[in-house]
N, C-alpha and C positions, 0 to 999 in steps of 0.2 A: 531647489526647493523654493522657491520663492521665502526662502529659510531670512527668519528672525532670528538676531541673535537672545538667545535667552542669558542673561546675565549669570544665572541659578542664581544672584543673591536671593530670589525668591523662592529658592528652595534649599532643603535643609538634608542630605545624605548621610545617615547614620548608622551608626551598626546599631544593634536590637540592642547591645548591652551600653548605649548609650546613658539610657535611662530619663530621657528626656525628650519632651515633644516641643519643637516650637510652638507658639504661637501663630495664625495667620493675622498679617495685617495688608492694608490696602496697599496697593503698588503709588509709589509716588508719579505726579506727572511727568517729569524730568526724565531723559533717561540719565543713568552714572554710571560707569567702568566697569563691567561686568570683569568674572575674573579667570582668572588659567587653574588648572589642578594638575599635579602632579600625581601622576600612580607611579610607584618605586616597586619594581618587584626585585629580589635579592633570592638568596640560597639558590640558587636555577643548578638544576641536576644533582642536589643532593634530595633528603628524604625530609627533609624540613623548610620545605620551599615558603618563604614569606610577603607579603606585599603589606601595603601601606599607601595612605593615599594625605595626599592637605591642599590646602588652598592657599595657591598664590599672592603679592600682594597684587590689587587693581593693578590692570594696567590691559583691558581690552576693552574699548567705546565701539559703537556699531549703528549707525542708522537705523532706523525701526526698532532700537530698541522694546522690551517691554518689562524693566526691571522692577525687582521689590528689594526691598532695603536688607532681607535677612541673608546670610553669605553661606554656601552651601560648605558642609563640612565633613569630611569625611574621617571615618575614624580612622584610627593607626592599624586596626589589624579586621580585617574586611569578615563577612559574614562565611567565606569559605575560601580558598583557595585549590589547585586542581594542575598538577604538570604531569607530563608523560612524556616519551617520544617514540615514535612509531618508524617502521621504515617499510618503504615498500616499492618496489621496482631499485632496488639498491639506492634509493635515497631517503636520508633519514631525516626527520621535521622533529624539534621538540616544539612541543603544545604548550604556554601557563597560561591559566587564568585567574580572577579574583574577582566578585560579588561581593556589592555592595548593597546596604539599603537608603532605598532615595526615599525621599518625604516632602509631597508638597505644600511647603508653608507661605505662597502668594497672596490666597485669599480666594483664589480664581479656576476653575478647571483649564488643564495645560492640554493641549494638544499637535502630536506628536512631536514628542520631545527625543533630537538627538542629539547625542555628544560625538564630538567631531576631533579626532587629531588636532595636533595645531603644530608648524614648526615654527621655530626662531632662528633665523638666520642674522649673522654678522652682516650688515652693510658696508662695513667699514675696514674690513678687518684689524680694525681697537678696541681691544679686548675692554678698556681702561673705561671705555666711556658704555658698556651695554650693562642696563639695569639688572639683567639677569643673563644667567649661563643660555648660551643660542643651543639650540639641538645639532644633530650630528649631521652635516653632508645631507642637509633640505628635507631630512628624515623629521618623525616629532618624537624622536627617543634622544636622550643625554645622559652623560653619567652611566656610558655603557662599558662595562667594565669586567674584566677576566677571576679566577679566583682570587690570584693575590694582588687583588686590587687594580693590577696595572690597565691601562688606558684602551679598549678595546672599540674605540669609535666605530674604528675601517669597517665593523662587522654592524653597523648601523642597518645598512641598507639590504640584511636579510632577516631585520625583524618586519614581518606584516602585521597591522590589526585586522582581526578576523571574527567572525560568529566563534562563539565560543564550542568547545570540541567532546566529542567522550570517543572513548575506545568502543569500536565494534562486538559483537557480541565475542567473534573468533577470536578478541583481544589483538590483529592483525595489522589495524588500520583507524583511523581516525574516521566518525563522522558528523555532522552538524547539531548539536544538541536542539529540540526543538523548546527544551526551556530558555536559553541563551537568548539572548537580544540579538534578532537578525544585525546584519551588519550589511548596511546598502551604500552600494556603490554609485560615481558619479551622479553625485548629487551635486546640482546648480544651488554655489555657494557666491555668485557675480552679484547677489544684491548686498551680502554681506562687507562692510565697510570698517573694518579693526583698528583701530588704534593701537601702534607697535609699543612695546617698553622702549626706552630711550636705548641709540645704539644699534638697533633692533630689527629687519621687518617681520612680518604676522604673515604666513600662509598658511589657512584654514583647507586640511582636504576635502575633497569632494565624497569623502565617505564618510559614515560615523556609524552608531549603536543607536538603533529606534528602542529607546527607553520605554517609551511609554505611546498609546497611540490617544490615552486620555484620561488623566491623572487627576480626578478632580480635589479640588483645594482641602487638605489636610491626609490624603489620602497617603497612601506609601505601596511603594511596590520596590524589586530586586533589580537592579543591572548588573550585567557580567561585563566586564574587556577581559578580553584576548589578544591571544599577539602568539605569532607563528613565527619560528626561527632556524630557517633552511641552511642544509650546508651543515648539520652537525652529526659529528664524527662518535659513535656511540661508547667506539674505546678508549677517548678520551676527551670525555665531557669537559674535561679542563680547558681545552684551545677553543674553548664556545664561551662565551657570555655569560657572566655569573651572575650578574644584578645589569639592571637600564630601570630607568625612568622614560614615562611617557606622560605628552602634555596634552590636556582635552579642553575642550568649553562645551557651551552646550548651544543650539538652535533649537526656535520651536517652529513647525510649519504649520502655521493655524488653520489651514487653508486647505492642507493637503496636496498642493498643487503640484510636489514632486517626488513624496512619497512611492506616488506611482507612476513614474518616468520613466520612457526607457533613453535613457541618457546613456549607458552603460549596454553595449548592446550580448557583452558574457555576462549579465546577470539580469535575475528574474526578483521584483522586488514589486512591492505596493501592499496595499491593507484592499483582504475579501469583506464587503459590507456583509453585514446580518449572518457572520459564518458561524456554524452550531456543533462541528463536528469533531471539536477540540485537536489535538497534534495531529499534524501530516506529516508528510512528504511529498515532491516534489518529485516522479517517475516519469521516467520514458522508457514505457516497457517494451521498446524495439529493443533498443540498445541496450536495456537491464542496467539503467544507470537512474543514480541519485542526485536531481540537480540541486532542492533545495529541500528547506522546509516550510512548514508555519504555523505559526503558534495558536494557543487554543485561543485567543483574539482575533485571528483571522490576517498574524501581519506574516506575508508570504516573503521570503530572503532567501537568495541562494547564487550559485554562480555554474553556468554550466562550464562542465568541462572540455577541455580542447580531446574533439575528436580521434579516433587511428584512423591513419589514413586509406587502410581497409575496410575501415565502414564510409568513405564520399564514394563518392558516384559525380561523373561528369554532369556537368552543369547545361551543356547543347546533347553529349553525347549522339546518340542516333535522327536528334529530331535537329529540323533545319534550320540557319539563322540570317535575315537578312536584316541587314544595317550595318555599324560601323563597331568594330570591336578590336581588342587590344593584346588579347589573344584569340587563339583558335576555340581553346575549350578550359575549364579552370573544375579542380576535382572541388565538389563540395558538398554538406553536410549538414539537414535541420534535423531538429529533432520532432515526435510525431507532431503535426498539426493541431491537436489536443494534447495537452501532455496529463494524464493522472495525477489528481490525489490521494494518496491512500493513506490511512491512520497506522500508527506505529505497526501492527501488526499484521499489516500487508492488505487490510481491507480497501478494494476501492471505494472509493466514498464520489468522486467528483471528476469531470474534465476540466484543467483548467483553459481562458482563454484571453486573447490579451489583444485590443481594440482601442485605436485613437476616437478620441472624441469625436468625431465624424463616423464614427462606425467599420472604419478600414481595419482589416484584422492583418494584425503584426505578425511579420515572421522571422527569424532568428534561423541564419542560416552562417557559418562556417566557410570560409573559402581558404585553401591551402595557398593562395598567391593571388595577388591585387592583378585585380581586371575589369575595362569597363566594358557593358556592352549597351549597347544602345540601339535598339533596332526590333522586328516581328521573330518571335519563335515557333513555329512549325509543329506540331508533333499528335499525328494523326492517330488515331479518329477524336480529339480534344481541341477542344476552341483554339484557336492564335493566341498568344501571349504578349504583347509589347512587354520589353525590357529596357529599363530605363536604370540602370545600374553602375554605379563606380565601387565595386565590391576593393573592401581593405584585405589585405593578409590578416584570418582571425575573422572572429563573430563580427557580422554584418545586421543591423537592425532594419528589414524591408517592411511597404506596406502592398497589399495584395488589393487593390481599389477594386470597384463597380464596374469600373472603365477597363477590367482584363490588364492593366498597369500594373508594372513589379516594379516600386522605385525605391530608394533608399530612404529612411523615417530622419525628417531632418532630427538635426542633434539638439537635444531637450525636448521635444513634441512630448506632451502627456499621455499618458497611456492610461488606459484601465482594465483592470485585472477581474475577468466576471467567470463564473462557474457554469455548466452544463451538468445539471443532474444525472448520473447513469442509471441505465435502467433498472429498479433493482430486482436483481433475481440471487439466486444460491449455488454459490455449483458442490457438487457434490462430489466426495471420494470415498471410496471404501478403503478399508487401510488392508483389505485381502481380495480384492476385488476379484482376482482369478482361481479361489479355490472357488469348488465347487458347492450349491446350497442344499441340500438334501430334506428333502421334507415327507414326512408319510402325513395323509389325509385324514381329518379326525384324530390326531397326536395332539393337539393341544398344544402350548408352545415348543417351539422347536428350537434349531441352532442358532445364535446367534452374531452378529456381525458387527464392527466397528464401524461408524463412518465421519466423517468431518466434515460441518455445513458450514461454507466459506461465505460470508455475507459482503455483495458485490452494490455500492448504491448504500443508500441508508434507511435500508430492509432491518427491521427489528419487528417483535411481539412472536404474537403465538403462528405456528403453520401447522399445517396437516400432513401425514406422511399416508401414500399409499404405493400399490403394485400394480403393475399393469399386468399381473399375471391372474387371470379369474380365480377367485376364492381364495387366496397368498394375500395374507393380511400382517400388518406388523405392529411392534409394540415398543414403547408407547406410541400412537396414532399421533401427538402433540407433541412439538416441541415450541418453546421459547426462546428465540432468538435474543441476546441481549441488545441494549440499547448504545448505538455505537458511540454515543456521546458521554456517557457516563461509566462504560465497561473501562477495567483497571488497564491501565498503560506501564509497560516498563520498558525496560531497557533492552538494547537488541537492534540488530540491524535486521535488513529487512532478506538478507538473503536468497533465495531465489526469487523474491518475491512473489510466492505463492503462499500457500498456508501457514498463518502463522499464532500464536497464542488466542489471537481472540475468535477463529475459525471456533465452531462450537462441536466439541467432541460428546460423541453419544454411542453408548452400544444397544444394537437393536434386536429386539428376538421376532423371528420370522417364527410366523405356521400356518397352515393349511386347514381349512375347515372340513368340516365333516364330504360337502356335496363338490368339493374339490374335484377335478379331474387331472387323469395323469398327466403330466409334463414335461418336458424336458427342454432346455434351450437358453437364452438370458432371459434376467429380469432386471428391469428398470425402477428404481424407488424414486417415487416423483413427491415433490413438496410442491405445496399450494398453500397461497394464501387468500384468504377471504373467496376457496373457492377457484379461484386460476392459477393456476400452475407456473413456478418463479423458477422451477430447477429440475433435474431429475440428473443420478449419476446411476454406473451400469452395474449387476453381477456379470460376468460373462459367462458362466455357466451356473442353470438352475435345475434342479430333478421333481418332480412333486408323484410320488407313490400312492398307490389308492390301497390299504388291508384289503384283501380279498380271498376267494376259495377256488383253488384249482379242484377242476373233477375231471377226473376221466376213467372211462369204461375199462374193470380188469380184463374183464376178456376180447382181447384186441384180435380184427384182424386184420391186422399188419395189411391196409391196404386196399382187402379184398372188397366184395360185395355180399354181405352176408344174405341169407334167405329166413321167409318165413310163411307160414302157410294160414289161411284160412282157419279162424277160430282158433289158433292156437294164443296160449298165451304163454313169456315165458321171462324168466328174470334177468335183469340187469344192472350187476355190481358196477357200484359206481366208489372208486375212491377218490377220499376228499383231504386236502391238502392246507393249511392258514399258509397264506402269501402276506408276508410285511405286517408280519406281527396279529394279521384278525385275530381278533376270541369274539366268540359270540354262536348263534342258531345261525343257519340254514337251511330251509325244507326245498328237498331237490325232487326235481320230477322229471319228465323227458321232454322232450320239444322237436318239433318240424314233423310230425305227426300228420297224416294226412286222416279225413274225413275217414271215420270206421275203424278207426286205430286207437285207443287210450291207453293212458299211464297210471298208473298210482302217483303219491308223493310221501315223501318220508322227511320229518324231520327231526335234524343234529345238529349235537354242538360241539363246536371246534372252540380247544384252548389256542391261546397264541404258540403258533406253529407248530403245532399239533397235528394228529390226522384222526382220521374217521371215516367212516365206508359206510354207504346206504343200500338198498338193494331196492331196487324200480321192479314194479309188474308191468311189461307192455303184454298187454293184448289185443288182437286181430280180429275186428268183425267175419263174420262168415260173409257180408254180403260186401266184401272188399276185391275190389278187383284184380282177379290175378295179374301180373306185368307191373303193378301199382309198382313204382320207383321211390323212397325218400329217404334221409338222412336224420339220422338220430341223433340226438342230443342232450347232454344233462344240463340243465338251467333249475336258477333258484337265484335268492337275493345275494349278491356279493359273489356270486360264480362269474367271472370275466371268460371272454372268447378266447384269449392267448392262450390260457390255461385248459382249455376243455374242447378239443378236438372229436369232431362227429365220427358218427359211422354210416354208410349206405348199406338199407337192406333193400330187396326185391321180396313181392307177395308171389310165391309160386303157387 
């Protein structure tokens, strides 16, 4: 960080039932002994888990100080507390946490403020002469101790501090809380200069809890520590750790200038400017994995996980490599080039992307075994590659230059963490997408459908819903998408990461208008906004029926060519049938008539599906040519062709 130590005497950490606000007063010029705090957490694996936190006497000075006189104080019993333990791939982790409230009483707006482990090692090993008890084996936990009290140091070095945790939705597994204070790693602590307690030295880890990213003077906000403790045995919480204490201070990086580092090449960490779209995640939706989070301030934490070695892929594999290399070929593993952010409920919201100040864009790649290669890579029909590489065992931080260069990100290079808006559009699901839609024409509304509009981008307000099916209209035409910044967030992992809580559920009633035509096949419901089309999801089968009137002639023949003669005229029963429910008149007459030949017409009325029978006059002009050939037919409004098959007579 280019990290200040903040003394906190300039700030004041309180539970809410303090009942008292400091004061802000001006920070003095001097700097003075900034201090240690102690968090005690105790009960660990019973049902009344406790912590506690106080403040040490002075005894840490620092270069660049920026102290204020007031001493930060925390109260005996924290604003919440939080243990579990979960197990999964047969290893069991218990979780504690405890939340505090911090309050800044400087004078000054703080920024980004984090608290940092700290160990205390013996130098000496004389007990007699160290001002205070040292932590255990270079860890910054002491006083780690079993249920009945007895001395459980040796298990020092499987307590981690961590982002603080919650249980999965499946209650199965742990994952990153996005209210918790990320917890970033390999932070540049080389400017920080401690003054040890007597007896003593002071190692400040390179990680800590970004409190705050800008706390201005009087203000107060929540921090969580956590602490993860591997190795424990679930049927006998007793041979695990009953109580530890851990020791913190605090840094401020006024500057920002490590916040967003990639120092730390497994972890993804820095503050998104101007970010609006409150809690994420951190996805890569190749791999269906959770790297990190961040918070509705926009401060991004997380750690990616060590890959299987079924998902690397050779590093030369097929394509060719000339230059000087240390092995042949080394299996390895990045995750996508963009990695997603999506808000608790699985919306994507953002790509994120991560670029040195020079504009070279970072990559984060995995190598199962240290290898260097140094030389042109090969791999047609795509540009040559120069590699310029000493890849470690584990996540590897590269930069991908102008110059076709793949080189290692030296260690500490700044980074910056920027966002790529995705497009936004909706995708669409029907929750029966494969029954079928049935609809008669002029029914007015019809059956109805589930679907779930999944908002991809940060796509909100009203859209229009229509069919690409002619005259297949649906209801309501409008929906309102919520506003993704403001829509409620709860708890829940993200699961397949596809549709989740805040997908917008609607049931839709489909139907067919009166001048509809018959149908059959899919239909597509397409959403558009202001007008252009953001989504559209499928039926796969749709039917659309038109009411109509079957007619056909009772006296049938079967085939033949019937006759008729000169000037005669004669009748023709016609019955009539309601198809798909018609009610209503029809006046039916004949058709395909040739010149010297007419019809009468008659009109009926059919109830829904109903019948009814007309009787036609055709008659034959005398001055009609014998040989005349034509085919007869009953038409009228709502008599379709399928239903009303002709007949052929000849004029003898």
């Amino acid at each position: 960080m280019n990290l200040k130590t903040v003394s906190l005497l300039s700030l004041t950490c309180l539970l809410a039932s303090c009942g008292r606000t400091p004061e802000a007063v001006t920070p003095p010029v001097a700097a003075t002994p900034s201090a240690l705090y102690e968090l005690h957490f105790q009960n660990l694996g019973s049902a009344q888990t406790t912590a506690s936190a106080q403040r040490l006497g002075a005894g840490l000075g620092a270069q660049r100080l920026e102290n204020a006189p007031e001493p930060l104080a925390l109260g005996t019993t924290p604003l919440s507390t939080l243990e579990f333990v979960t197990t999964e791939n047969g290893k069991s982790v218990r979780h504690a946490q405890a939340t505090f409230k911090l309050t800044n009483t400087s004078g000054r707006t703080l920024k980004n403020l984090v608290f940092l482990p700290v160990a205390l090692n013996d130098t000496d090993g004389d007990p007699s002469n160290n001002a205070q008890a040292p932590t255990a084996g270079g860890t910054p936990f002491r006083t780690v101790r079993y249920f009945d009290g007895s001395d459980a140091s040796a298990l020092a070095g499987t307590l981690t501090p961590v982002q603080g945790q919650r249980l999965n939705a499946e209650k199965t597994g742990a994952q990153a809380d996005p209210d918790a204070d990320a917890y970033f790693r390999g932070l540049s602590t080389a400017g920080l200069n401690v003054a040890a307690p007597a007896g003593l030295s002071v190692q400040v880890t390179d990680g800590g809890w970004l409190a705050a990213t800008s706390l201005a003077a009087g203000a107060s906000t929540n921090v969580t520590f956590a602490v993860d403790m591997d190795g424990v045995d679930p049927a006998n919480l007793k041979a695990t750790p009953y109580s530890f204490s851990l020791l913190v201070t605090g840094g401020e990086d006024a500057t920002a200038t490590d916040i967003s580092s990639s120092v730390d090449p497994a972890s993804i960490q820095g503050v998104l400017p101007d970010w609006k779209y409150g809690e994420g995640r951190i996805v890569d939706n190749y791999f269906r994995a959770v790297y990190g989070t961040v918070s509705s301030g926009g401060v991004v934490g997380g750690t990616i996980y060590t890959p299987a070695l079924a998902n690397m892929y050779a590093l030369i594999g097929n394509c060719s490599f000339k230059g000087t290399q240390t092995a042949s070929d080394v299996k390895v593993m990045t995750p996508n080039s963009k990695l997603t952010i999506q808000n608790l409920q699985g919306d994507e919201l953002v790509r994120l992307n991560e670029k040195t100040l020079a504009g070279e864009e970072v990559i984060r790649l995995y190598a199962e075994s240290a290898a260097v290669f140094r030389g042109v890579q090969s791999c047609s029909p795509y540009p040559d590659v120069t590699l310029d590489l000493d890849l470690k065992r584990g996540w590897n931080a590269l930069v991908f230059g102008a110059d076709q260069v793949v080189r290692n990100l030296p260690f500490g290079t700044r980074t910056v963490l920027g966002i790529v808006p995705v497009a936004e559009r909706v995708d669409v699901t029907f929750t029966d997408a494969f029954s079928s839609l049935d609809l008669v024409a002029g029914k007015g509304e019809g059956p109805k459908r589930g679907v779930l509009l999944n908002q991809v981008g940060a796509i909100s307000g009203d859209v229009t819903l229509e069919t690409d099916v002619p005259g297949v209209t649906v209801t309501p035409a409008t929906l309102s998408l919520p506003n993704l910044k403001s829509a409620s967030v709860s708890g829940g992992g993200l699961g397949a990461l596809g549709l989740g809580t805040q997908a917008l559920t609607s049931s839709l009633t489909f139907s067919a208008d009166a001048e509809a035509k018959a149908y059959s096949g899919s239909l597509n419901l397409i959403v558009k906004k202001g007008g252009v089309e953001v989504g559209r999801g499928r039926l796969y089968s749709a039917r659309v029926v038109v009411p109509a009137v079957s007619a056909y002639f009772t006296n049938s023949l079967y085939g033949q060519t019937g006759s008729l003669a000169q000037g005669e005229t004669r009748d023709f029963p016609v019955a009539l049938s309601s198809v798909e429910g018609y009610a209503g008149t029809t006046t039916v007459t004949l058709s395909g008539l040739p010149a010297g030949v007419s019809a009468s017409t008659e009109t009926v009325t059919l109830t829904a599906n109903g019948q009814a029978t007309a009787t036609i006059k055709l008659t034959v002009g005398p001055g009609v040519a014998v040989g005349t050939l034509f085919d007869v037919q009953a038409t009228g409004p709502k008599i379709t062709t399928p239903y009303n098959p002709p007949q052929r007579y000849i004029i003898k």
